[in-house]
N, C-alpha and C positions, 0 to 999 in steps of 0.2 A: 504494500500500500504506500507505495513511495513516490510522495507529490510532485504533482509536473513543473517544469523549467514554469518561471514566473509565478510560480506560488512565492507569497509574502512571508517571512517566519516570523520576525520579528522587529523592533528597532535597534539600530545598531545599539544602542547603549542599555537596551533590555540583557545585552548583556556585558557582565563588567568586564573593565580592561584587565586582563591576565586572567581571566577568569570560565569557564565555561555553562551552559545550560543545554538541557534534554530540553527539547521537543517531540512530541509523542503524537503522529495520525496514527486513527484506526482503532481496536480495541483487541484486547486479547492476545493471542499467540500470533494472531496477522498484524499486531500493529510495527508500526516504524516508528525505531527508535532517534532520531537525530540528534547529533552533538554539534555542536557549535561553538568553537573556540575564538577567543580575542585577545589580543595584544593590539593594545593601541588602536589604530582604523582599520586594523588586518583581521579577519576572519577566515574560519578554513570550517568545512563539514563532514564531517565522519557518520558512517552507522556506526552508534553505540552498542558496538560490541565488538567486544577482544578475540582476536584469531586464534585466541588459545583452549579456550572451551565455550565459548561464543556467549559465554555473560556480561552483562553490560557494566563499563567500567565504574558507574558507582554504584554504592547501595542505598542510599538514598537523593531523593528529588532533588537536583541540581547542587549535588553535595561531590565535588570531583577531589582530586590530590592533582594540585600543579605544582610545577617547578620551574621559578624565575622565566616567567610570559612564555616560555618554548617548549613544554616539557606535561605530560599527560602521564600518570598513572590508573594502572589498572588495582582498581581495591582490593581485588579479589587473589591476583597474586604479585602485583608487584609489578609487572610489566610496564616497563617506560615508552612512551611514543612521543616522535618531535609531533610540534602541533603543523607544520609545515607542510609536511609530506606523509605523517602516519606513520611513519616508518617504525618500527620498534626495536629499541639500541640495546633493552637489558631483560632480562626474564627468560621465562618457558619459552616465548613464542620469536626470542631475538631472533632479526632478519625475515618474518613477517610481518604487515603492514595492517591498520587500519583501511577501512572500503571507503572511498573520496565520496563525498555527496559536492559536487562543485559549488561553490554559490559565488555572488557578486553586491556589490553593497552600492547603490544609487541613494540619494538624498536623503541618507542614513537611517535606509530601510534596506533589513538584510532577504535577501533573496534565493529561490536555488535556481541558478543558474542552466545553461541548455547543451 
């Protein structure tokens, strides 16, 4: 259930600088999980969940582990992911990535992208 290019998520500053938020379409086992990460006017989008056993990196609602604006941890074991590229540097799943949900940020409405 993963919204089409120009669906609206949010406003850039709904979510904080260095900080991340879930977004959730759908209900249940078919919903989409969206993460959204920011540094500064940079934002990047992830399916919230880890390539490692495929649970979502927090455990509670818009409750993440960052490090220094670049840097995503998974709660659940540890796993580091740059916020840039998904990429993951440390854990069970190093040299596995995060899935890109692209987005783009127009008149400080964040968007997903096409």
């Amino acid at each position: 259930m993963r919204p089409p290019p120009g669906t609206e998520v949010c406003g850039l500053d709904e979510v904080p600088d260095g900080k991340a938020r879930q977004f959730v379409y759908g209900e249940g086992s078919e919903s989409f999980r969206l993460l959204v990460l920011r540094s500064r006017e940079r934002v990047w989008g992830y399916v919230n969940k880890c390539p490692h056993f495929g649970t979502p990196l927090n455990l509670e609602p818009d409750r993440f582990l960052i490090h220094d604006h670049s840097r995503i941890y998974c709660v659940t074991h540890y796993a580091m992911f740059r916020f840039d590229d998904g990429f993951c540097e440390e854990g069970p799943c190093a040299g596995d990535a995060l899935t890109r949900v692209p987005l783009a940020v127009s008149e400080r409405k964040v968007r997903i992208a096409g």
